[in-house]
Backbone as CSV, one residue per row, in Angstrom:
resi,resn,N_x,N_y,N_z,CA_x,CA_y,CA_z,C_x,C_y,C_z
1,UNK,0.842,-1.197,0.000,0.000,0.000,0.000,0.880,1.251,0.000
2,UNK,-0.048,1.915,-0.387,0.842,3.668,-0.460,1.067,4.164,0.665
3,UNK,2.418,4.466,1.275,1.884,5.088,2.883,2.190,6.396,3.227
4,UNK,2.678,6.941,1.717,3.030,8.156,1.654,2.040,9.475,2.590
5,UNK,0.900,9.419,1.861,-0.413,10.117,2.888,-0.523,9.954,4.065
6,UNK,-0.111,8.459,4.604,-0.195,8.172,5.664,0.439,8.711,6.964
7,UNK,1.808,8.992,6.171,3.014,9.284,6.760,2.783,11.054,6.937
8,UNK,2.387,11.593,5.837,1.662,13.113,5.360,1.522,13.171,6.792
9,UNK,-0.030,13.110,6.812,-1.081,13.222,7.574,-0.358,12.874,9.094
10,UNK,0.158,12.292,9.044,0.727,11.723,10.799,1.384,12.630,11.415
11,UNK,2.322,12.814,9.743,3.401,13.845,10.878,2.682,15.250,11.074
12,UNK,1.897,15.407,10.214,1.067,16.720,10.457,0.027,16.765,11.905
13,UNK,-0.147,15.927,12.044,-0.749,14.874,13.597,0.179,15.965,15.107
14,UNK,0.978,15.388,14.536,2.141,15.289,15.425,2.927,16.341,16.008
15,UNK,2.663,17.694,14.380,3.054,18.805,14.433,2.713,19.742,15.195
16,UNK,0.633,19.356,14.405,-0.425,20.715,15.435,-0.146,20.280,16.862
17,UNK,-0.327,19.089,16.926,-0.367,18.850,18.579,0.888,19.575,19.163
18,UNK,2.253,19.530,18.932,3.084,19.999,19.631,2.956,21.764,19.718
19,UNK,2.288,22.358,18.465,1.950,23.437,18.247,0.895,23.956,19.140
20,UNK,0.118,22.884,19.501,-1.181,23.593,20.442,-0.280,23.465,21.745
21,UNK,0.036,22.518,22.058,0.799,22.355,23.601,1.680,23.546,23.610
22,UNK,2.696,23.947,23.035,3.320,24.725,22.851,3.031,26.737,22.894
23,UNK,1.796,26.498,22.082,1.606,28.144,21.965,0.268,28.694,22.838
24,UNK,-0.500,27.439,23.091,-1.823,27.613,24.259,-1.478,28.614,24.931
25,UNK,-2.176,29.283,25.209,-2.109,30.831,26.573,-3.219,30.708,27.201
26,UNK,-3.875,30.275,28.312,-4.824,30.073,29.334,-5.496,31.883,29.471
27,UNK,-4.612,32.665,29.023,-5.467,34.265,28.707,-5.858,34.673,27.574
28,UNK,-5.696,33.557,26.456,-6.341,33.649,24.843,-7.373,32.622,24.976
29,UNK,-8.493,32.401,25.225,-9.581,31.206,25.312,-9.681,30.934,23.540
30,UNK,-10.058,32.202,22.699,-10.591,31.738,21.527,-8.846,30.889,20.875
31,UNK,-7.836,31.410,21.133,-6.784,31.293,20.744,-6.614,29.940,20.974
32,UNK,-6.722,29.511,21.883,-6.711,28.001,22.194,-8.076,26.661,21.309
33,UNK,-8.923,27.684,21.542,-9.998,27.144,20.681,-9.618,26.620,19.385
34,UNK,-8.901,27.680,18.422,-8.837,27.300,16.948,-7.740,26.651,16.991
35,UNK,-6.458,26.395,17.910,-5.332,25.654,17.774,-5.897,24.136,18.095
36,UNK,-6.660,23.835,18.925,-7.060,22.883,19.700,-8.186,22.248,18.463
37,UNK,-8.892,22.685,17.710,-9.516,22.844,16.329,-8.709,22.090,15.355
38,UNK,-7.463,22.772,15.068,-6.967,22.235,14.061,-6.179,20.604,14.738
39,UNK,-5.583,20.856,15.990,-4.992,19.584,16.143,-6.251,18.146,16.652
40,UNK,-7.541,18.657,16.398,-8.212,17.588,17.153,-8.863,17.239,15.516
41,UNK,-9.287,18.189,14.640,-9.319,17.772,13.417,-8.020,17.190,12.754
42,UNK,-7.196,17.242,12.776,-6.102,16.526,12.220,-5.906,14.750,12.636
43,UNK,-6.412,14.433,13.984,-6.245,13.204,13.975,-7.914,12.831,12.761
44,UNK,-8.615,13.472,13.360,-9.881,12.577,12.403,-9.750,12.629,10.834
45,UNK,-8.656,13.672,10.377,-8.097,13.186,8.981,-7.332,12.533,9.047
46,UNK,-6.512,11.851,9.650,-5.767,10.691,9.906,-6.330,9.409,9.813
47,UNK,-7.523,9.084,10.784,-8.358,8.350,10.621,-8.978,8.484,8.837
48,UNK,-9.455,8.968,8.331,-9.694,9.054,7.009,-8.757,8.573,5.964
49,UNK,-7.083,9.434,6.399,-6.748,8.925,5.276,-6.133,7.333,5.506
50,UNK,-6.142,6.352,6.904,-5.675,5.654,6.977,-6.767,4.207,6.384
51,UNK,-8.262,4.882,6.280,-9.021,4.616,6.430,-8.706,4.050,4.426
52,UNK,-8.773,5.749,3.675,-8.655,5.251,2.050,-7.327,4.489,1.979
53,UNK,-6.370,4.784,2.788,-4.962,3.733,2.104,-5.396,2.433,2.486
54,UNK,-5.551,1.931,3.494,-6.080,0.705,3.635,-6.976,-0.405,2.592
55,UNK,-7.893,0.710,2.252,-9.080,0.412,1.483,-9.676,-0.400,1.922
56,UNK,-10.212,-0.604,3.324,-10.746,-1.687,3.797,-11.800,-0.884,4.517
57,UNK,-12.725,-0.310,4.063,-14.037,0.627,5.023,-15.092,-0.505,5.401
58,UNK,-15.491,-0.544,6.803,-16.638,-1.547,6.744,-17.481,-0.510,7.883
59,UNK,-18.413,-1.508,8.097,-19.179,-1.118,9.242,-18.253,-0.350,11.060
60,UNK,-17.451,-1.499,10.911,-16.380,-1.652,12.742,-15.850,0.020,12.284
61,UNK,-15.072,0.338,11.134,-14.090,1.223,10.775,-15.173,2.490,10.870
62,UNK,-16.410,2.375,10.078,-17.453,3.436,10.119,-17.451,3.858,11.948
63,UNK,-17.822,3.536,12.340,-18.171,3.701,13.413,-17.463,4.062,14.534
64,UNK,-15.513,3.759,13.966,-14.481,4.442,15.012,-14.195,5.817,14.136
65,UNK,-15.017,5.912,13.001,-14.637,7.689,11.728,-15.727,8.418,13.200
66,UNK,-17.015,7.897,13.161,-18.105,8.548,13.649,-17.140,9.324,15.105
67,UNK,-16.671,8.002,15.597,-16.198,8.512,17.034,-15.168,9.800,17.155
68,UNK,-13.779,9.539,15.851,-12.922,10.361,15.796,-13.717,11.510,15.677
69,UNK,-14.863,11.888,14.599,-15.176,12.978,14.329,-16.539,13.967,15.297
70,UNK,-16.886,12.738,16.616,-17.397,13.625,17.660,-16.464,13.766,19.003
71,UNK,-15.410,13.487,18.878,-14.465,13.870,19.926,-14.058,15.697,19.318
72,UNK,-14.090,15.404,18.305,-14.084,16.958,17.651,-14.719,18.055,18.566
73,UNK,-15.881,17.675,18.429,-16.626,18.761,19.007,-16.830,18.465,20.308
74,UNK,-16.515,17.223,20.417,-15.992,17.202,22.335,-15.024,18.468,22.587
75,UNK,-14.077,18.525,22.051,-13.418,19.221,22.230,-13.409,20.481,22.169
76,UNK,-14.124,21.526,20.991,-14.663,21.638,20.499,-15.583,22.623,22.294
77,UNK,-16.658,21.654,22.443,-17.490,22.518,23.984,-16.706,22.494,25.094
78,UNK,-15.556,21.495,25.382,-14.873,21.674,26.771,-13.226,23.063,26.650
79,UNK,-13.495,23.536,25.077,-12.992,24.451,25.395,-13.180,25.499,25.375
80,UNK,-14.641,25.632,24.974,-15.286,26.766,25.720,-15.356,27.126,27.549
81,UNK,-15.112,26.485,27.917,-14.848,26.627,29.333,-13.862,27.021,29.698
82,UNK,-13.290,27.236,28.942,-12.383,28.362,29.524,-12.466,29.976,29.372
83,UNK,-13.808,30.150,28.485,-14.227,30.949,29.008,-14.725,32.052,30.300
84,UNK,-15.010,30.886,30.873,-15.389,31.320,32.316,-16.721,32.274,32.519
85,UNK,-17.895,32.243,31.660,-18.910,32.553,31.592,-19.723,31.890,32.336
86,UNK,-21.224,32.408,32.246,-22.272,31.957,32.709,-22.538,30.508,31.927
87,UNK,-22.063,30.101,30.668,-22.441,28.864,29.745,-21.364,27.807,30.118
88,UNK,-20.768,27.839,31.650,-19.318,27.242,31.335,-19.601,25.614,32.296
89,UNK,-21.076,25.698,32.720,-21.368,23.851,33.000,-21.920,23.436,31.947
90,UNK,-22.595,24.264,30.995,-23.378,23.659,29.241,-22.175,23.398,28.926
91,UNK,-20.751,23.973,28.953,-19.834,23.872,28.018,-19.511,22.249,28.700
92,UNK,-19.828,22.380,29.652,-19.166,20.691,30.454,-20.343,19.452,30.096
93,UNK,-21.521,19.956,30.527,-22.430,19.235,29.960,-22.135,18.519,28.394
94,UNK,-22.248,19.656,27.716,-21.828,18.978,25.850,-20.991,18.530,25.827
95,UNK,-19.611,18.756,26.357,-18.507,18.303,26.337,-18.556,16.973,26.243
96,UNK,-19.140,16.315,27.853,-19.023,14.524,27.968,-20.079,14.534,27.491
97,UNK,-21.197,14.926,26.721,-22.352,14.347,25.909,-21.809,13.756,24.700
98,UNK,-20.830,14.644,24.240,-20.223,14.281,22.793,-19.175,12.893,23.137
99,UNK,-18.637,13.013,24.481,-17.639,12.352,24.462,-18.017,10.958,24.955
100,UNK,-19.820,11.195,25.667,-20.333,9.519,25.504,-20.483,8.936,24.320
101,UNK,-20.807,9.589,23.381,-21.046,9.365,22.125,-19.899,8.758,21.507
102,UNK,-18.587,9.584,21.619,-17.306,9.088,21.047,-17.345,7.470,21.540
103,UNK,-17.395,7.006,23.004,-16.846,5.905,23.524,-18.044,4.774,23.011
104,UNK,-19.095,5.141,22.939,-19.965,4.333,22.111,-19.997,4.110,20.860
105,UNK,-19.637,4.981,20.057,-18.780,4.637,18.584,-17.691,3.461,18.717
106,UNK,-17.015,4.102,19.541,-15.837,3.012,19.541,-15.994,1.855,19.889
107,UNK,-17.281,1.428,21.175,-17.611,0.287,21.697,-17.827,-0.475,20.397
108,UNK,-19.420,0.243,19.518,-19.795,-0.440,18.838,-18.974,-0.790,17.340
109,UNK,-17.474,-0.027,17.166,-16.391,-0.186,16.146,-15.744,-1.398,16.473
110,UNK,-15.528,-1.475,17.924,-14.895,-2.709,18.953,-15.599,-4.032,18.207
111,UNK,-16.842,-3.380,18.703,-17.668,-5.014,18.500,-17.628,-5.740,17.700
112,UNK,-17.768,-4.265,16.369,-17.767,-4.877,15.004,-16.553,-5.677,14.283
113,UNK,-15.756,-5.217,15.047,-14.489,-5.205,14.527,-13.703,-6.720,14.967
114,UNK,-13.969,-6.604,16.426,-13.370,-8.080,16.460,-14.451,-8.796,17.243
115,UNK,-15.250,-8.834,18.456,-16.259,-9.559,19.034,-16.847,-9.544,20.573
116,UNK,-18.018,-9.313,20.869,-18.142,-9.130,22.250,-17.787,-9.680,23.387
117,UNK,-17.414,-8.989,24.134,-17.023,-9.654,25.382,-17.898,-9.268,26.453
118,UNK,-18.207,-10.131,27.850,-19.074,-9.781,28.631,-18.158,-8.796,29.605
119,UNK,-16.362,-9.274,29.636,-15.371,-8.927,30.411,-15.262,-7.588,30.058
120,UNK,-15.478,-6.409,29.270,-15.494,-5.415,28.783,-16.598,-4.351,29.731
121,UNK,-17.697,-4.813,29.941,-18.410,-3.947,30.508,-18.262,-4.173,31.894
122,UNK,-17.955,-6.006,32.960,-17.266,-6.122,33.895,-16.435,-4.934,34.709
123,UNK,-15.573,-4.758,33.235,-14.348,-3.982,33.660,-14.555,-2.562,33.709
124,UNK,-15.588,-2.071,32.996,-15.844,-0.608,32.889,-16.399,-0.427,34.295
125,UNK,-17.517,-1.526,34.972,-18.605,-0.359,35.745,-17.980,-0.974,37.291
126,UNK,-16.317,-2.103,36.820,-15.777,-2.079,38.472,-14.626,-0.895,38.581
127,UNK,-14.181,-0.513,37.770,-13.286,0.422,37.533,-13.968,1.856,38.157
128,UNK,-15.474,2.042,37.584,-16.030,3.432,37.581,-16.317,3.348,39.089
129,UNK,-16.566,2.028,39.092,-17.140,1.975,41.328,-16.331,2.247,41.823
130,UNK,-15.044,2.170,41.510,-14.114,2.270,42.563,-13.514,3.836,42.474
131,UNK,-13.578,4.447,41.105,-13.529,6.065,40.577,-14.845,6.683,41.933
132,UNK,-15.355,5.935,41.926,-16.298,6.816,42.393,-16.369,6.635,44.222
133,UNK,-15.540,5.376,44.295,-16.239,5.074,45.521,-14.777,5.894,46.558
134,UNK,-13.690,6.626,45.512,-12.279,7.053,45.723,-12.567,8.262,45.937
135,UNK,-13.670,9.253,45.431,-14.040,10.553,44.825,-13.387,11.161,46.083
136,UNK,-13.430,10.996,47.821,-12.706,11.636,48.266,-11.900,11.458,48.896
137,UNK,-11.033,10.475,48.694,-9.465,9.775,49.179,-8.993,10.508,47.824
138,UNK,-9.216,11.152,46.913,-8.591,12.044,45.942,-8.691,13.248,45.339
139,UNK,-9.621,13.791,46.617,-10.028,14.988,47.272,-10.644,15.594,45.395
140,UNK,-11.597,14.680,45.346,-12.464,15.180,44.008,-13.921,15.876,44.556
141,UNK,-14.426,16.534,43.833,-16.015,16.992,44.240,-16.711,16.905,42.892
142,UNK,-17.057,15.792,42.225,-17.852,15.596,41.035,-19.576,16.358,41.473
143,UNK,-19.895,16.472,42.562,-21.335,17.594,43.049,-22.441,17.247,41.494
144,UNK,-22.815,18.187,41.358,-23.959,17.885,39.966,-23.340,17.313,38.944
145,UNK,-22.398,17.268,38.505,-22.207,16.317,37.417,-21.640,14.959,37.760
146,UNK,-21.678,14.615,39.315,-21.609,13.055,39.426,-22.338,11.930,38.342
147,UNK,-23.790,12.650,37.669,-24.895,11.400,37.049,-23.776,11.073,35.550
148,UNK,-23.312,11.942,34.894,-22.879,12.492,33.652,-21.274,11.741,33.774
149,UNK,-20.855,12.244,34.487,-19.049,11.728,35.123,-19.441,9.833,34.931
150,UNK,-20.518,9.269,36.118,-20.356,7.774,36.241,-20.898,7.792,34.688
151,UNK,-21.955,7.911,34.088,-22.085,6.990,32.762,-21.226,7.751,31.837
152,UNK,-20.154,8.445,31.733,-18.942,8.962,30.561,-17.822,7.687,31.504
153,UNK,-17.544,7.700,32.542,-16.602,6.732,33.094,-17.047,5.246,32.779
154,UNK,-18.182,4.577,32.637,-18.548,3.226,32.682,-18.156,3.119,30.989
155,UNK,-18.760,4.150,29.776,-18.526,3.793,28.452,-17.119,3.767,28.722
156,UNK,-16.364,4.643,28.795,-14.589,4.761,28.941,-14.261,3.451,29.082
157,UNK,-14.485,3.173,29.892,-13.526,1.639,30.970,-14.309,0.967,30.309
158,UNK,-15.350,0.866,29.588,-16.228,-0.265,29.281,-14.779,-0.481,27.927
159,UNK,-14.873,0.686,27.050,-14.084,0.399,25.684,-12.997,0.082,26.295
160,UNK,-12.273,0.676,27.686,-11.178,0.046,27.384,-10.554,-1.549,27.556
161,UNK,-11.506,-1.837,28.688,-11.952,-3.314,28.887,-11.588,-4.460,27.294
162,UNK,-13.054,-3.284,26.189,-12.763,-4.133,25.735,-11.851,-3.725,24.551
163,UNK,-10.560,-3.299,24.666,-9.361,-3.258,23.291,-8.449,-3.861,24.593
164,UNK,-8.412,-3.914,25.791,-7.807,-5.241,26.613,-8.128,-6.270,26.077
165,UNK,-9.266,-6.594,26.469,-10.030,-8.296,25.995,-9.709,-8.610,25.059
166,UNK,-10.064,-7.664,23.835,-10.005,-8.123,22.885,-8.085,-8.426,21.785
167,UNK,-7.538,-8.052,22.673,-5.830,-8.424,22.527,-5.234,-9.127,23.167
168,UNK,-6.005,-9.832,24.563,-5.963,-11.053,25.247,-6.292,-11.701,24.382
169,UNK,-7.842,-11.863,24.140,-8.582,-13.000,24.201,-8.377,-13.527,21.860
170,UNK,-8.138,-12.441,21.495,-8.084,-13.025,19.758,-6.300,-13.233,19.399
171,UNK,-5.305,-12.279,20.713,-4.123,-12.766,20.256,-3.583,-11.579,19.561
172,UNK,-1.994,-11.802,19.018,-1.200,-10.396,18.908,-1.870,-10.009,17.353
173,UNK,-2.422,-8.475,17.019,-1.604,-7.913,15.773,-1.729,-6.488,15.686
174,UNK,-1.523,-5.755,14.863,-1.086,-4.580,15.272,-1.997,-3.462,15.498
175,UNK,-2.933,-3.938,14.375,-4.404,-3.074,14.919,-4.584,-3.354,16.583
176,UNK,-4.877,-4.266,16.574,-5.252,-4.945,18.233,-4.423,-4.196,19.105
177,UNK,-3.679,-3.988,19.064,-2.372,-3.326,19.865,-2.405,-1.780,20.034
178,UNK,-2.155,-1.491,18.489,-2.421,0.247,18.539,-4.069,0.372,19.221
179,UNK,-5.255,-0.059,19.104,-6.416,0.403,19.682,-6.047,-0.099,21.552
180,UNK,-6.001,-0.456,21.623,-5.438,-1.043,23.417,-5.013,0.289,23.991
181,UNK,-3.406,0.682,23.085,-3.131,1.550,23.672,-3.404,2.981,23.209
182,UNK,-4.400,3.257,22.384,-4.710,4.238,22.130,-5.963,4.405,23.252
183,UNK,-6.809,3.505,23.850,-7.868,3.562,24.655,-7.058,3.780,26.019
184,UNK,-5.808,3.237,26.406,-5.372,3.284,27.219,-4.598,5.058,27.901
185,UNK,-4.535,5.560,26.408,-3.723,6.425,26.696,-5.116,7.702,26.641
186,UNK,-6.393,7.450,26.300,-7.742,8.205,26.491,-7.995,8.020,27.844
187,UNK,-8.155,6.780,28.258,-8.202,6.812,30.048,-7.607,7.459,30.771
188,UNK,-6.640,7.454,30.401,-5.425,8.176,31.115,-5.622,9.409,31.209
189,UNK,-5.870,9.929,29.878,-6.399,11.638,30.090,-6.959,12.338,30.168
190,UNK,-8.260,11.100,30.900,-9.636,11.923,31.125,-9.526,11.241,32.711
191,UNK,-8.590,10.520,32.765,-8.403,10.227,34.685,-8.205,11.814,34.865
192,UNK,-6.745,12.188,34.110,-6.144,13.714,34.733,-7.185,14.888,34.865
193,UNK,-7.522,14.378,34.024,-9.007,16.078,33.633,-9.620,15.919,34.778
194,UNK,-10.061,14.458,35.358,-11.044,14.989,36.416,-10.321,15.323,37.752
195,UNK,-8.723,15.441,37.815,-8.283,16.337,38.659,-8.198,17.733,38.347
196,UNK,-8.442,18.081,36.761,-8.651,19.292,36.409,-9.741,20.269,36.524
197,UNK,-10.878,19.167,36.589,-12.257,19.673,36.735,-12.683,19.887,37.969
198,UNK,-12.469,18.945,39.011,-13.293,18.204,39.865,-12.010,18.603,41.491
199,UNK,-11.038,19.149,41.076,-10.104,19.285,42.051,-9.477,20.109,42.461
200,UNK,-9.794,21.315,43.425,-9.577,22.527,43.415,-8.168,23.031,43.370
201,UNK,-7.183,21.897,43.825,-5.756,22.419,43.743,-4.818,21.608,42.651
202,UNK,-5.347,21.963,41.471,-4.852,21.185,40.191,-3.456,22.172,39.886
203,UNK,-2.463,21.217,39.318,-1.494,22.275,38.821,-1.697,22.093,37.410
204,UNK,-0.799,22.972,37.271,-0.591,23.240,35.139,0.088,22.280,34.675
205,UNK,0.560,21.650,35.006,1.431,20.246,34.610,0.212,19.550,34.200
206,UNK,-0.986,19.493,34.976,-1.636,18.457,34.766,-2.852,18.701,33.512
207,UNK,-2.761,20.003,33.040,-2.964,19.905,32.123,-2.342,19.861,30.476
208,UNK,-1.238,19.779,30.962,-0.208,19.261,29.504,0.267,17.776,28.949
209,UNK,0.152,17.183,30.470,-0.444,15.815,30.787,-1.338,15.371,30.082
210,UNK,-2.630,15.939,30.640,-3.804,15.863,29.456,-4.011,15.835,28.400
211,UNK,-3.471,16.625,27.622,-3.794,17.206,26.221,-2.463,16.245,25.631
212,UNK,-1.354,15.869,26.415,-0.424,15.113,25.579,-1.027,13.873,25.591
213,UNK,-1.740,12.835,26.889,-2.112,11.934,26.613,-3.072,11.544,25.846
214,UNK,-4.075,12.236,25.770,-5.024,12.945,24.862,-4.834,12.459,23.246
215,UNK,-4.136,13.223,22.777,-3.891,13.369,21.204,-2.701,12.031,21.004
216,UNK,-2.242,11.597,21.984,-1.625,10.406,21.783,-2.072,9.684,21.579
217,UNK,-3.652,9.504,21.980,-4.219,8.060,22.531,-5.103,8.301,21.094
218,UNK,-5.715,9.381,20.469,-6.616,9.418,19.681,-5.617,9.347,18.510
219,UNK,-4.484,9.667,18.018,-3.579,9.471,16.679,-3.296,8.004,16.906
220,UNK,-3.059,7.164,18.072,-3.308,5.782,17.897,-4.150,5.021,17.521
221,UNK,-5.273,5.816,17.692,-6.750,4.924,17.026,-7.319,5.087,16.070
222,UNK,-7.103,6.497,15.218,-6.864,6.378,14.010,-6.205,5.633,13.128
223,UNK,-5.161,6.007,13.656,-3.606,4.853,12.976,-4.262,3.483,13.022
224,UNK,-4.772,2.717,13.657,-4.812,1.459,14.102,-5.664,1.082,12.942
225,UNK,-6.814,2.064,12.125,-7.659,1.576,11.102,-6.471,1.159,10.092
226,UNK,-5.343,1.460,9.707,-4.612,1.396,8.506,-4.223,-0.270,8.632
227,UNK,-4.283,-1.172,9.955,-3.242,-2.041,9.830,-4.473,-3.074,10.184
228,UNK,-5.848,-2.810,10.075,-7.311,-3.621,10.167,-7.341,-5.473,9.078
């Protein structure tokens, strides 16, 4: 296959992201907006073009495009909150609305893709009990958006459950691998956020943390359609 585009598109991946981490100013909100824009659209053209080099589009692949391209606008409403307006729990609200949506794309890309497991959702809603049952041994205050937090945490851990399971249980290859740790490295940076959100003495580290594990975990799961 051609991997020229592939390679295009990646390193351009690779670029905005260091570009948004890099030039973000927490006193430019819109400024962050359109950088954060271009690097969160850049993985979902990644996903696309890994999607035409491949040439293998099915149903499983449809359905992780759907996901790449509502993490978009996940992104998209949670950075409107930094606004700091009167709209800035709608901005949180839409935020994980879009971003249940993302993890249910992916569940149902999962499914399609390689096969259900019961160990997948197991793993999501013991993971989220214990997120939740921790909320203040980690001095969190989830308050009104506790309902929203547990069902965005149960899809999370549910997908990641299953790109675990499903690289246990069918065996090594590289798709299998890159989605594992591309889900792995999304957990990871929506663990940090909810010390960002939810935790009154967050430092700035922990949001570069974020946004690096972030765009790591989502240019892996794009990528991962090319090798399907």
């Amino acid at each position: 296959m051609e991997l020229l585009p592939f390679y295009s598109i990646l390193g351009l991946s690779v670029i905005t992201t260091i570009m948004f981490l890099i030039w973000r100013d927490k006193n430019k909100p819109a400024f962050n907006i359109l950088l954060k824009a271009i690097a969160s659209f850049s993985f979902l053209t990644l996903g696309l073009v890994c999607t035409f080099v491949n040439n293998n589009f099915n149903y499983g692949v449809m359905f992780i495009l759907i996901g790449l391209a509502s993490s978009v606008f996940g992104d998209m409403f949670l950075g409107y909150k930094e606004f700091k307006n009167e709209f800035e729990d709608a901005s949180l609200y839409s935020g994980f609305g879009a971003f249940c949506v993302t993890q249910c794309m992916y569940l149902i890309g999962m499914i399609l893709i390689y096969d259900f497991t019961i160990w997948a959702f197991l793993i999501g809603a013991v993971i989220t009990l214990v997120i939740l049952l921790s909320e203040k041994m980690m001095k969190l205050n989830f308050d009104k958006f506790r309902i929203i937090v547990s069902i965005y945490s149960i899809l999370l851990m549910t997908v990641l459950g299953q790109g675990i399971m499903n690289f246990a249980l069918i065996g090594y290859s590289l798709a299998g691998l890159l989605f594992m740790l591309g889900f792995i490295f999304f957990a990871l940076s929506d663990l940090i956020l909810s010390f960002i959100y939810f935790r009154k003495d967050s430092k700035d580290i922990l949001t570069i943390l974020n946004l690096l594990t972030y765009y790591v975990g989502q240019i892996l799961i794009a990528t991962a359609i090319l090798f399907i």
